[in-house]
N, C-alpha and C positions, 0 to 999 in steps of 0.2 A: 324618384320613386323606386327607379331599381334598386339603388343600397339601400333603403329601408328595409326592403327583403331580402339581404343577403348578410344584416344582422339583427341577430334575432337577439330577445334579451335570458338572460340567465334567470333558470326557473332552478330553483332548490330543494323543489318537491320531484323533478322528475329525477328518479334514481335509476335511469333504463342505460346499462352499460354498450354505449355504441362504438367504444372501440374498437379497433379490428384486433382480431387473435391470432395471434402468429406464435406457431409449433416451438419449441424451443427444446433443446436436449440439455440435460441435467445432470453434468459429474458429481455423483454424490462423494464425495471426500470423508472414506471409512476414516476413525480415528482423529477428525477434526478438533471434536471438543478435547481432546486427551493433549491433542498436540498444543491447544491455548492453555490448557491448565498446565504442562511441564514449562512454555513459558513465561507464564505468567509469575509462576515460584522461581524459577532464575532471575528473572531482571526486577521480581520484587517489585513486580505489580507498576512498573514504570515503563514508558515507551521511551524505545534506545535510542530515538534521536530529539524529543524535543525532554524526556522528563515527568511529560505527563502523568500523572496517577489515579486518574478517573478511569477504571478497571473497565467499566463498561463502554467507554469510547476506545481502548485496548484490541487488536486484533493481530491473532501468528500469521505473520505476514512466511512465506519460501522464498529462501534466496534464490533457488532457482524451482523452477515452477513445479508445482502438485504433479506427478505421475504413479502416481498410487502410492501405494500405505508407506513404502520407503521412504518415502516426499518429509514424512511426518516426524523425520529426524531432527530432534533439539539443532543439532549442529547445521541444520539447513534451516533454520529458523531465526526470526528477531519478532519482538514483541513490539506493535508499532502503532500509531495513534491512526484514526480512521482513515484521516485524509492524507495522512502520510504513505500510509500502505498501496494507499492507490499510486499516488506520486512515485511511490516504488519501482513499483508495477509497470507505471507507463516509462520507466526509465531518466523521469524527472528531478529524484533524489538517490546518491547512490551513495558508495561507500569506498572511499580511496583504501584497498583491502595492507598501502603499505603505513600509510599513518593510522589508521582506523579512524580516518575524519570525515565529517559529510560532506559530499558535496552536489552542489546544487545546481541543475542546467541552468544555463545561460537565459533561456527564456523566463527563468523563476528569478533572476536576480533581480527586479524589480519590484517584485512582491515581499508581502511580509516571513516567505520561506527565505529568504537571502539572507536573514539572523541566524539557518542552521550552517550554512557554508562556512567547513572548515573548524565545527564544533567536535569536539572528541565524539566518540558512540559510544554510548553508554552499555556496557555489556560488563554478563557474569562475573564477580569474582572466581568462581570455579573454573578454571581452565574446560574442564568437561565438558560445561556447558557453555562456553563461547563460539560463537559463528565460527563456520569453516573460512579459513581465508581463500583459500583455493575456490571455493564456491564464491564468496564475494567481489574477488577478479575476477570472474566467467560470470556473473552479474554485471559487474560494469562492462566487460568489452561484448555480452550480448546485449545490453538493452541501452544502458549512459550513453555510452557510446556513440548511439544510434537514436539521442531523443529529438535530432533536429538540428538546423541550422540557428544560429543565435540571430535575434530581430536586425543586426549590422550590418549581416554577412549576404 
């Protein structure tokens, strides 16, 4: 009798939002949309590591992290597929800055990411507009670096 009452069934008419609300602060990132449009005409509307060209799955991924509007320089930028940018981000896909090839942490080589390890990056013909290398080393030795022990180890 007790777990009959401690699940209840799902009503689709009650639209009473019971989640709890928790405060959250909000970097607004001036120049955002400006910094995905200069990328997106550089790399021509493709993400630099898998190719992709569905604009709308496309996001300006920082080499190294937003700190205001300087952040929002082409050369601290790569134009990068949704779920890659995140993988970015958490230090799971980086960027070997001496071959320009991807590479992929150890815990993703099991996954269908392990087809980008060691793919060329696809970037600029414009030298101008190519990734800083200097920034894509201090990418990889703050974040690759540091995305964990491999599942072996």
């Amino acid at each position: 009798k007790h777990e009959q009452e401690a699940v209840e069934s799902f009503d689709a008419t009650n639209g009473d939002d019971l989640r709890e609300k928790v405060a959250a602060t909000i970097v607004r990132r001036r120049g955002q949309p400006a910094f995905r449009k200069k990328l997106i005409e550089a790399y021509h509307g493709t993400c630099a590591f898998t190719g992709c060209n569905a604009v709308d799955a496309l996001e300006a991924a920082h080499i190294l992290g937003y700190l205001g509007e300087q952040s929002h320089h082409i050369n601290n930028g790569l134009l990068l597929r949704a779920d890659c940018h995140v993988l970015f981000d958490l230090g799971l896909l980086g960027v070997d800055s001496e071959t320009m090839t991807i590479v992929v942490a150890p815990t993703l080589l099991s996954t269908s990411y392990s087809e980008l390890e060691g793919q060329p990056l696809k970037i600029p013909c414009d030298q101008i507009q190519q990734p800083d290398l200097k920034a894509l080393k201090k990418h990889g030795l703050n974040k690759f670096r540091c995305a964990g022990p491999t599942e072996s180890s």
